[in-house]
C-alpha positions in Angstrom: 0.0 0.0 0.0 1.4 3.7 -1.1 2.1 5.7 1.5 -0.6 8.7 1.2 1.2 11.1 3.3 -0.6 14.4 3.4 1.4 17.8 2.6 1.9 20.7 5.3 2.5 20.5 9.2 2.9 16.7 10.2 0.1 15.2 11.8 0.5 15.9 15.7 -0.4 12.8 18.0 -0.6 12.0 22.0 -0.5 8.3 22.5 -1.5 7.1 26.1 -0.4 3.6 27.3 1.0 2.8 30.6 3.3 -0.3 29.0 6.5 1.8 27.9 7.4 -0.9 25.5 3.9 -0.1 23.6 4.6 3.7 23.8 8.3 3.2 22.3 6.8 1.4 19.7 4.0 3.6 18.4 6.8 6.7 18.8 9.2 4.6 16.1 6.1 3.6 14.1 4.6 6.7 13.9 7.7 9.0 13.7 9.5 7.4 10.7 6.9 8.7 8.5 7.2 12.4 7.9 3.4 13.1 7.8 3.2 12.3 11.1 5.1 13.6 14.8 4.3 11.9 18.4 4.7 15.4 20.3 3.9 13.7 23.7 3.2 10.4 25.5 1.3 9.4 29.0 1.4 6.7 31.1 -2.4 7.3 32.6 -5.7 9.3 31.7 -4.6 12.1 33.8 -1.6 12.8 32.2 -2.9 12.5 29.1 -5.3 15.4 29.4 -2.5 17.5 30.9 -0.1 16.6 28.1 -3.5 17.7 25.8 -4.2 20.5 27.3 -0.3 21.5 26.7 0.8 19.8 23.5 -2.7 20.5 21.6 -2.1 17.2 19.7 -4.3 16.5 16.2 -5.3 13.0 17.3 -5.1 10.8 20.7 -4.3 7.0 20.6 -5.4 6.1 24.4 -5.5 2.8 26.2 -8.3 1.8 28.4 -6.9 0.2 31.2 -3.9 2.4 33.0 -3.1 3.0 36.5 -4.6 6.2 38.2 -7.1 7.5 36.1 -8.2 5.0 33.2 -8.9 5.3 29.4 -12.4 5.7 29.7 -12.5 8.1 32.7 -10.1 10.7 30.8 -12.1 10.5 27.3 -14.9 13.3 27.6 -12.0 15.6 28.4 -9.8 14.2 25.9 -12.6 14.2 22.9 -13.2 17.7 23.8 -9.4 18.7 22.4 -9.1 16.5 19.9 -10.3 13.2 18.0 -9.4 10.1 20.3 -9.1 6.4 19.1 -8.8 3.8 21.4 -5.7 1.8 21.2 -6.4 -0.9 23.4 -6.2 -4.8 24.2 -9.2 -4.8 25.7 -12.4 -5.3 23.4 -15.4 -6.5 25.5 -18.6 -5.2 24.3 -19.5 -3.3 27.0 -16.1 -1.9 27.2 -16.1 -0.7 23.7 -19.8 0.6 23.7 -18.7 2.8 26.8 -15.6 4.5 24.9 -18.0 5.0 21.7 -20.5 6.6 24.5 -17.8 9.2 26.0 -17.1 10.1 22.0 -14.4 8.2 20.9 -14.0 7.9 17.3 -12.6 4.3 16.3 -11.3 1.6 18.7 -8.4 -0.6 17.4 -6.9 -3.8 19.2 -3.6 -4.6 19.2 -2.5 -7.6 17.4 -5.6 -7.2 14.6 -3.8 -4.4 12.8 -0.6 -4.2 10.4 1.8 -1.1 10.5 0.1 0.2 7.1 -3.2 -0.2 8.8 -2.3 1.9 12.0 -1.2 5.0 9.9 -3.9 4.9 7.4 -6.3 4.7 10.8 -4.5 7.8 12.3 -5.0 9.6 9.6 -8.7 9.3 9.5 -9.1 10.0 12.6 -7.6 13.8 11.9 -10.6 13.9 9.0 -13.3 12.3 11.7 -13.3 8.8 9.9 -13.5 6.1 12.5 -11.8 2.9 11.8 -12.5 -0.2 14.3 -10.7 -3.8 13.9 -12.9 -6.3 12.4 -12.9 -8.7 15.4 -15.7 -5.9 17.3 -18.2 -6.7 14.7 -19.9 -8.9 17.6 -19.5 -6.3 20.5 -20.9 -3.3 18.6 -23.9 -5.7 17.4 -24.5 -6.6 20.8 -24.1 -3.5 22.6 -24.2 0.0 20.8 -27.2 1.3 19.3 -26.9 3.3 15.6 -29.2 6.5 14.0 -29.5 5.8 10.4 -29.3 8.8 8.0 -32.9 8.1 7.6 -33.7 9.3 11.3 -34.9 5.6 12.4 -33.1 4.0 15.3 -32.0 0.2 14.3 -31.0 -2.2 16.8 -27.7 -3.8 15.3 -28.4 -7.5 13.6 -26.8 -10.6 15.5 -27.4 -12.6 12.3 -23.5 -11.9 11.2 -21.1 -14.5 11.1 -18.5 -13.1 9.4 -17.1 -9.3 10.8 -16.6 -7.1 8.1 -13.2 -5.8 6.7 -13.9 -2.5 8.5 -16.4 -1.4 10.6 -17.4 2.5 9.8 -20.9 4.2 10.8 -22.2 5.5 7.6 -20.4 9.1 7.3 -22.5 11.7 4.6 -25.3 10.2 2.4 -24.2 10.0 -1.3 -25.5 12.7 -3.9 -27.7 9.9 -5.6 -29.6 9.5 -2.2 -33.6 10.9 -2.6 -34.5 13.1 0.5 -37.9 13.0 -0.2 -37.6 9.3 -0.6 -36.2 9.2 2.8 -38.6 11.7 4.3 -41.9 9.3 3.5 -40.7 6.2 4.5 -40.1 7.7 7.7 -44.0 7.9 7.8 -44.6 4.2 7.1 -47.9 3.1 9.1 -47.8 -0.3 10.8 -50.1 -2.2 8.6 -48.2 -1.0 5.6 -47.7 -4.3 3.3 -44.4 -5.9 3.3 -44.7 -8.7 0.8 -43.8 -10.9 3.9 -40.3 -9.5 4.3 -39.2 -10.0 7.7 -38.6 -6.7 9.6 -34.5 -6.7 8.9 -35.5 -6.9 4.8 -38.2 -4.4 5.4 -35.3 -2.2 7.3 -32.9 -3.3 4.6 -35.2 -2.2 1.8 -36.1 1.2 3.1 -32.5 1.6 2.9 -32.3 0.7 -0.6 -34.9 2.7 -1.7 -33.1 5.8 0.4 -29.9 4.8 -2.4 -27.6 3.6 -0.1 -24.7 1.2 -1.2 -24.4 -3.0 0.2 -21.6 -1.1 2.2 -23.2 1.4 3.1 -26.2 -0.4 4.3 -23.9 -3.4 6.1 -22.1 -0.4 8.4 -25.8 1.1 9.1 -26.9 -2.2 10.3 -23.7 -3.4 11.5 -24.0 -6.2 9.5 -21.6 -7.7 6.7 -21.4 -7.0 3.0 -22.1 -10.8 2.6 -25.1 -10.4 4.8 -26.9 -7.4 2.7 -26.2 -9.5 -0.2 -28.2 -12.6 1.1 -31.1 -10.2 2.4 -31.2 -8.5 -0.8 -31.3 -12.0 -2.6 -34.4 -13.0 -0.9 -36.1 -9.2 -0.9 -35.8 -9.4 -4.6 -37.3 -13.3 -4.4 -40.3 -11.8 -2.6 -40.2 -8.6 -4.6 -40.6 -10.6 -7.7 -37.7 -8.0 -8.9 -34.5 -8.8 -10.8 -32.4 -5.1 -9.7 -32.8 -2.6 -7.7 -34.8 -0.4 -9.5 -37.3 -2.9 -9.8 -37.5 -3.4 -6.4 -38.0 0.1 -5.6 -40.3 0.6 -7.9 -42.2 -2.4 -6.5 -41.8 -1.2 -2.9 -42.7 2.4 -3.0 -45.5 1.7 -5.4 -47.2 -0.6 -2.6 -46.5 1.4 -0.4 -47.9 4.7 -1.4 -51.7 2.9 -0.5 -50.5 3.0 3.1 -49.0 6.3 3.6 -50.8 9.5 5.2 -50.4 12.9 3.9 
């Protein structure tokens, strides 16, 4: 993979970790490519925030477990002076659900990530892209809660078997998705007919019909790529549709006779 290093001031970044081997590490890792300068390091949560507060660093790497003041204790001060992504071995779900909760953008364990991966993660953090590693698929799905770009709270599927490559909420809609599309499925009645999709195909569907992508649909739902595919398979079984636009056409056409206004 190319190294996309980004013209102008290097990239400016705190990393937290009580294990001095780990902070060494990141330091080398980080600071042999030009882009990028560690201007500070901590060995808890409260030393993090001071070296923050002094260093105004671009992005935080923390830890979650540290002596004194912990990962998760220091974040809402932390996220409030720059992007933080957790750089962690720990990755039970209620552990990573918290850190999402205080604001942290991304959550990466150690071991699941190459060198190439790492910098390309740090910076997207700078440009507010999260990046998580692809063994959380399971935690977030059990334990964090997403808002579609439609407005509709979906509890995350458990029907994946397979964690994605990466794990990203859905950033900005695309230009091809239809507002007004997306504004009167939000009004769906109850009793509107489904042509006996189950209610993860109808969700899937009204997602389709918005113009989202299979990969932007599988990080809405927290769900794989694979997964959409299969759902899609059988919506367009029970759809009686061959592509997309058939399908649409099919499911906003039916559904029209159940919508108010």
């Amino acid at each position: 993979m190319p190294d996309q290093a980004r013209p102008g001031p290097p990239l400016r970044v705190l990393v937290a970790d009580d294990n001095p081997v780990v902070r060494a590490g990141l330091a080398a890792l980080l600071g042999a490519h030009p882009d990028i300068e560690v201007v500070s390091d901590a060995t808890n949560g409260e030393e993090a925030v001071r070296e923050a507060v002094a260093h105004r660093p671009d992005v935080v790497l923390l830890d979650v477990r540290m002596p004194g003041t912990d990962g998760l204790t220091a974040l809402p001060q932390l996220v409030a002076l720059a992007p933080v992504m957790m750089l962690t071995y720990s990755r039970e779900p209620q552990v990573v659900a918290e850190a999402l909760r205080r604001g942290a953008i991304g959550y990466l364990v150690h071991g699941e990530f190459t060198a190439p991966e790492l910098i390309k993660a740090v910076r997207d953090l700078r440009d507010g892209r999260p990046t998580f590693s692809p063994s959380l698929s399971r935690s977030l799905s059990s334990a964090v809660r997403v808002s579609s770009p439609l407005g509709v709270s979906y509890e995350p599927s458990q029907e994946s078997h397979e964690p994605p490559s990466q794990l990203q909420p859905v950033m900005a809609q695309s230009s091809k998705t239809r507002p007004a599309v997306a504004a009167r499925l939000r009004r769906r009645v109850p009793d509107r007919p489904a042509f006996g999709l189950s209610s993860r195909e109808v969700e899937v569907m009204d997602l389709i019909a918005s113009g989202m992508n299979n990969r932007q649909i599988a990080a809405t739902c927290f769900i794989s790529e694979k997964t959409v595919k299969n759902h899609i398979n059988r919506i367009f079984a029970k759809l009686h549709s061959s592509s997309r636009s058939e399908a649409i056409a099919h499911w906003l056409g039916t559904a029209r006779e159940g919508w108010s206004g």
